[in-house]
C-alpha positions as CSV (number, residue, x, y, z in Angstrom):
1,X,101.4,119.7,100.3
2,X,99.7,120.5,97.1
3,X,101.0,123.4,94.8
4,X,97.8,125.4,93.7
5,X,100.6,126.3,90.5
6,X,100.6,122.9,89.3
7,X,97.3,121.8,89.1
8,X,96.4,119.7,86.0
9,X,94.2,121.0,83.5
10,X,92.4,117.3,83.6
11,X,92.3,117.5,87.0
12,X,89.2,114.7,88.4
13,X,87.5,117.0,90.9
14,X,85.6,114.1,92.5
15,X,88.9,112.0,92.7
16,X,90.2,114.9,94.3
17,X,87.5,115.6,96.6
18,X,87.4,111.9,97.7
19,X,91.0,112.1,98.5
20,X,90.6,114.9,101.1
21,X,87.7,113.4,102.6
22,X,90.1,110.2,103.0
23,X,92.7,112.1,104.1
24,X,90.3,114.1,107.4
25,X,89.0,110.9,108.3
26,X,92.3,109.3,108.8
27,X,93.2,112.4,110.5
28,X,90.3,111.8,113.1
29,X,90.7,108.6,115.2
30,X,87.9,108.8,117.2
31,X,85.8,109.4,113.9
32,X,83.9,112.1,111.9
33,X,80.0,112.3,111.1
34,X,79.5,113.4,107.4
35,X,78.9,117.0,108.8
36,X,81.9,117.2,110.1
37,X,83.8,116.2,107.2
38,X,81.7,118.2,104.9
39,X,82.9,121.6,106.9
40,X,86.6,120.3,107.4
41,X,86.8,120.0,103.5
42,X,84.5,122.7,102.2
43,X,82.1,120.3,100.7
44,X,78.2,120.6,100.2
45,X,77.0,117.7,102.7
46,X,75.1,116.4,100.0
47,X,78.5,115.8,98.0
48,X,79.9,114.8,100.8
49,X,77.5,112.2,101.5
50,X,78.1,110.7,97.8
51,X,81.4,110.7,98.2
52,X,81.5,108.8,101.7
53,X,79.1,106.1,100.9
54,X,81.4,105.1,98.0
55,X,84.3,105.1,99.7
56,X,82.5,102.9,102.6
57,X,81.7,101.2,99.9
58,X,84.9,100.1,98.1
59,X,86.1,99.7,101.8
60,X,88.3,102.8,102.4
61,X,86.0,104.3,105.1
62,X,83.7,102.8,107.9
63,X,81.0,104.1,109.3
64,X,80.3,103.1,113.2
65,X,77.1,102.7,114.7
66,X,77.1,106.6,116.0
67,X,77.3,107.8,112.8
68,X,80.6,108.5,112.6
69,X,82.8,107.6,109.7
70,X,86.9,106.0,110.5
71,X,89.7,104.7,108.0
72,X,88.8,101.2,106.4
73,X,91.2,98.2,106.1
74,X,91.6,98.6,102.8
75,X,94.1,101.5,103.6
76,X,96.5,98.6,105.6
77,X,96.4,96.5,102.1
78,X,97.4,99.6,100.7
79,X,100.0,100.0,103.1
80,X,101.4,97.1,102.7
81,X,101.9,97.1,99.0
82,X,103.3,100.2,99.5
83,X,106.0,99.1,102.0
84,X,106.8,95.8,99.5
85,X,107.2,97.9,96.9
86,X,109.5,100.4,98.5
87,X,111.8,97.5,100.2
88,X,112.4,95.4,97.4
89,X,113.5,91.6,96.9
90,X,112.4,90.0,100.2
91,X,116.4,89.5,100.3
92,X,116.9,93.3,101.1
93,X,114.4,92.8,104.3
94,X,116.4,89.8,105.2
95,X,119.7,91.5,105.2
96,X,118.0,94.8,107.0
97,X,116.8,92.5,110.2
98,X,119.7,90.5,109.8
99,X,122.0,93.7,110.7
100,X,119.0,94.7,113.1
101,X,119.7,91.4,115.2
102,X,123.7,91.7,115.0
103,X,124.3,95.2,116.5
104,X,120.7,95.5,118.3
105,X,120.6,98.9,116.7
106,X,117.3,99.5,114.3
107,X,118.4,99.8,111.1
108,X,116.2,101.9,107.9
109,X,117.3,102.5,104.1
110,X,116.0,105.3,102.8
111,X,115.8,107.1,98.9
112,X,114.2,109.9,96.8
113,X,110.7,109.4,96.5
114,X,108.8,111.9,94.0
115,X,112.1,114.1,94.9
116,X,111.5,113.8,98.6
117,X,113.8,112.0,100.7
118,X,111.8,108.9,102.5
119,X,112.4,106.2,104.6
120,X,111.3,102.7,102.4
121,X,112.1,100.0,104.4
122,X,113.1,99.2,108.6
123,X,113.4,96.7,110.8
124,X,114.2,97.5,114.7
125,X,116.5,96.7,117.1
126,X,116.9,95.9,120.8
127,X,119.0,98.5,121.5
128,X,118.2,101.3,119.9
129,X,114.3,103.8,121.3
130,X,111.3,102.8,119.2
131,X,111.1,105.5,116.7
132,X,107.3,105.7,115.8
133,X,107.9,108.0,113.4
134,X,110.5,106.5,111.5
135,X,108.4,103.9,109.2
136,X,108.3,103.4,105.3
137,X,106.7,106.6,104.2
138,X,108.5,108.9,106.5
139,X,109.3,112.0,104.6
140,X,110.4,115.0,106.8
141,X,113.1,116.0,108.8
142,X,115.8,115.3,106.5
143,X,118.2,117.9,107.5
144,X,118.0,116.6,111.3
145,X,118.4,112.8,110.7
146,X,121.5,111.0,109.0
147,X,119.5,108.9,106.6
148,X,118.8,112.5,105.5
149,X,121.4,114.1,105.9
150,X,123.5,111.2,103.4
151,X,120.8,111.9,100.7
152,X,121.4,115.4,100.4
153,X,124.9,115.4,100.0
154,X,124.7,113.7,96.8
155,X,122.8,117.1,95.7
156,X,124.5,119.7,94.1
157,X,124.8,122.7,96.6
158,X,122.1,124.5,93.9
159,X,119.7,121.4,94.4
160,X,120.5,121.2,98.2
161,X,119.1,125.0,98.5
162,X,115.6,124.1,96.6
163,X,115.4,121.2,98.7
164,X,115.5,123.2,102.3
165,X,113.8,126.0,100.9
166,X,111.2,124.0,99.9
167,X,110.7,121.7,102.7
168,X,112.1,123.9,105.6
169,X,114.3,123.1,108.2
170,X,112.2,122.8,111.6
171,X,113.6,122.6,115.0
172,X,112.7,119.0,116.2
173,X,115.6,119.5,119.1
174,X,117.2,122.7,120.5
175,X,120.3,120.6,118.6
176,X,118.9,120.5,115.2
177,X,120.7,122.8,113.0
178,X,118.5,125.1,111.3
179,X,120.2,127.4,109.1
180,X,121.6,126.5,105.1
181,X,125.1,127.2,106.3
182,X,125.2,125.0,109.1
183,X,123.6,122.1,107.4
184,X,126.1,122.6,104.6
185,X,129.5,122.0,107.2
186,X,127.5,119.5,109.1
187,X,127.6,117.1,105.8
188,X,131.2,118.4,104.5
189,X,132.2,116.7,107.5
190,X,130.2,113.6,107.2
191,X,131.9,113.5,104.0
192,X,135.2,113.8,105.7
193,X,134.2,111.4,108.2
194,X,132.9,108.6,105.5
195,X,129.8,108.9,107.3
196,X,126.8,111.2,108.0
197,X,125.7,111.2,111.7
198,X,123.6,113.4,114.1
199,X,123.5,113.4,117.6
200,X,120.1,114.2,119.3
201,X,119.5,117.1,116.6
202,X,116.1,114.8,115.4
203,X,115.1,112.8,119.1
204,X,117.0,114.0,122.2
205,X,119.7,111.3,123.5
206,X,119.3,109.3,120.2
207,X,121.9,109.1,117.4
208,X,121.8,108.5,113.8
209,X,124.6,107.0,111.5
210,X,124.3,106.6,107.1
211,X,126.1,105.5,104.5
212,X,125.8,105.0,100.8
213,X,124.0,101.7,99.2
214,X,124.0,102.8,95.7
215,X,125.1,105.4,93.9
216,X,123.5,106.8,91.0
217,X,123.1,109.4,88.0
218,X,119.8,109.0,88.3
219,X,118.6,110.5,92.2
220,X,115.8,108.3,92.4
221,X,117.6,105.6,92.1
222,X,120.1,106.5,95.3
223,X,119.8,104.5,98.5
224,X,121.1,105.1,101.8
225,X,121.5,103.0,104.4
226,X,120.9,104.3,108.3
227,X,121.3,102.9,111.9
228,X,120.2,104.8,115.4
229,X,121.3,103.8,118.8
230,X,121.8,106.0,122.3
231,X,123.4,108.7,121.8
232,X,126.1,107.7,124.3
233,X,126.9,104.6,122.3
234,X,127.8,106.9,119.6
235,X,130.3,108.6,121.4
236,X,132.4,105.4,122.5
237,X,132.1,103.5,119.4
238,X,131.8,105.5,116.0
239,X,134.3,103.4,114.2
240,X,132.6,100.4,114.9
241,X,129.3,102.1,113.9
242,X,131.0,102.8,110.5
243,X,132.5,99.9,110.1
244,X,129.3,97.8,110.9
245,X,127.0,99.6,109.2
246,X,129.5,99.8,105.9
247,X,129.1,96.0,105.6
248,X,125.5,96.2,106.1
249,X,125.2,98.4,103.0
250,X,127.4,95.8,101.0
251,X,124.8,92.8,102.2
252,X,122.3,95.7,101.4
253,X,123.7,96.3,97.6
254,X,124.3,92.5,97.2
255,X,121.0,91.5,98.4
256,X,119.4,94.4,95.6
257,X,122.1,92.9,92.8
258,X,120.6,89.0,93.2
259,X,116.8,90.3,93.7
260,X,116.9,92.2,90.6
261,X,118.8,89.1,88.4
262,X,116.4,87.1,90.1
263,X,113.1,89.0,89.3
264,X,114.6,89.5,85.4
């Protein structure tokens, strides 16, 4: 989502205009033809055309025998720097699958990301429904899931109100709540509790548990960690869920404390 308000002065028009025409192909799996791409962004074909054959070139686009133009590999490199960077020490993924493969429940930490709340890092479990969405990069539905949910209650009830006006709260379930007010008891008793949890208000018959990592001033710097598992689960064995998942977050911490001393 780009604000029209905060465009730079310096802004790169063709930089920009690359990065649209990146952003329909991707959106295309079967493919667009230069035409296509040239009326989806508002582009002359001509300029469109320029722009395509250098991003074929430096490998971010492919064009097919029919024409038609997909996502490159490069965009998987970039990927994958992207998830490295967002995990951390290989330590932290260590701990993360090693809590995955104890309770069979997939695990994902999650932080402030350019003042979004994202999931950065995940490693599945048996037990717990694949969860496409949920992947490093994952920014919406923070109100509806507990990694969320555990963010935004270190917010200031001021800076909680921005953040769901900004980013809305959409209805993923006929559970998920939807309204400030709601949202704001929903985490007064998570806080209560000693834990944020939802129960089918982001995937129907799926729960969600979080806890704090770290703890900081600064809000970028905030982790949380998150498990989900059946939603019946939930129901017979919170206190374990708390329990567990609060000694995941201490390997979690731990793991951060001797990657950072050892990347000094």
């Amino acid at each position: 989502m780009r604000d029209p308000l905060a465009e730079p002065s310096d802004l790169i028009r063709s930089v920009s205009r690359a990065l649209r025409v990146l952003e329909s192909v991707g959106r295309a799996p079967r493919g667009l033809t230069v035409k296509q791409i040239a009326r989806r962004c508002e582009l002359t074909v001509a300029t469109t055309y320029h722009l395509v054959r250098t991003l074929a070139y430096e490998g971010y686009v492919i064009r097919r025998e029919d024409g038609t133009y997909i996502v490159g590999l490069e965009i998987a490199d970039r990927y994958r720097e992207l998830v490295s960077a967002f995990r951390g020490p290989p330590s932290v993924g260590e701990a993360l699958r090693r809590a995955a493969v104890e309770t069979g429940y997939s695990h994902y930490l999650g932080r402030f990301v350019g003042g979004r709340i994202a999931v950065t890092a995940s490693a599945e479990g048996a037990r717990s429904p694949f969860m496409d969405e949920m992947v490093p990069g994952f920014d919406e539905g923070s109100h509806a899931t507990a990694l969320g949910k555990a963010l935004l209650a270190t917010l200031t009830a001021d800076q909680r109100a921005r953040y769901v006006r900004d980013w809305g709260m959409r209805a993923f379930t006929p559970a998920t709540l939807t309204t400030p007010e709601a949202l704001e008891a929903d985490l007064a008793a998570g806080e209560r509790r000693g834990m944020q949890l939802e129960m089918g208000q982001f995937r129907q018959g799926l729960a969600c548990a979080a806890v704090n990592v770290i703890t900081d001033r600064d809000m970028e710097r905030r982790l949380v960690l998150a498990c989900a598992l059946p939603a019946a689960e939930m129901l017979t064995s919170a206190r374990v869920v708390r329990a567990k998942l609060t000694a995941a977050a201490r390997s979690v911490a731990e793991a951060l404390s001797t990657g950072d001393v050892a990347t000094a």
